[in-house]
N, C-alpha and C positions, 0 to 999 in steps of 0.2 A: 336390615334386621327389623324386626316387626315387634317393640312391647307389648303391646296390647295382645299379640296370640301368643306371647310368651304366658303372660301373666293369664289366661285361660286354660293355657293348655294347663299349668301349675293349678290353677284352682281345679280342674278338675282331676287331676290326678289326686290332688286332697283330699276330695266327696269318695271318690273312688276308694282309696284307700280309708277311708272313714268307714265306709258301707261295709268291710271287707276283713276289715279289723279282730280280728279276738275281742269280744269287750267294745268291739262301736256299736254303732247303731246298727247295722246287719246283725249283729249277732243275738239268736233267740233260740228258743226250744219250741214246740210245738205240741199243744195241748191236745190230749185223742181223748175220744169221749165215746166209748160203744155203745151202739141204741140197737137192740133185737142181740149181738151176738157179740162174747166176750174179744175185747180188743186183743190179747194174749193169741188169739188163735187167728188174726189177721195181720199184725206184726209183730218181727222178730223182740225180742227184747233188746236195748239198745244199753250197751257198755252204763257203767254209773249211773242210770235210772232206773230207778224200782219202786215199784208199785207199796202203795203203803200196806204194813201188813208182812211186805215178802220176804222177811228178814234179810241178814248181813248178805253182802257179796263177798263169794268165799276166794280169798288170794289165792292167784295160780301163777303165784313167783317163784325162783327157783329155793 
């Protein structure tokens, strides 16, 4: 048996999962900024994000 590649293989499954996480440090949003042409007409709108201004999201629960 070998500790020491135990013990990396484990630390990096840790990072890994860190990066990858809900809520780690992978996890972020991404800021769009349109310059010449409104960003609404180059990306879809994306679930829970709305532009300020666009009022409520309207429930489409049963």
């Amino acid at each position: 048996s070998d500790p020491a590649a135990y013990v990396r293989a484990l630390a990096g499954a840790g990072e890994a999962a860190e990066l990858t996480a809900a809520g780690g440090l992978g996890d972020f949003d991404w800021l769009v900024h349109g310059v010449g042409v409104p960003v609404d007409r180059v990306l879809p709108p994306s679930a829970g994000h709305r532009p300020p201004g666009a009022g409520a999201v309207a429930d489409s629960g049963p």
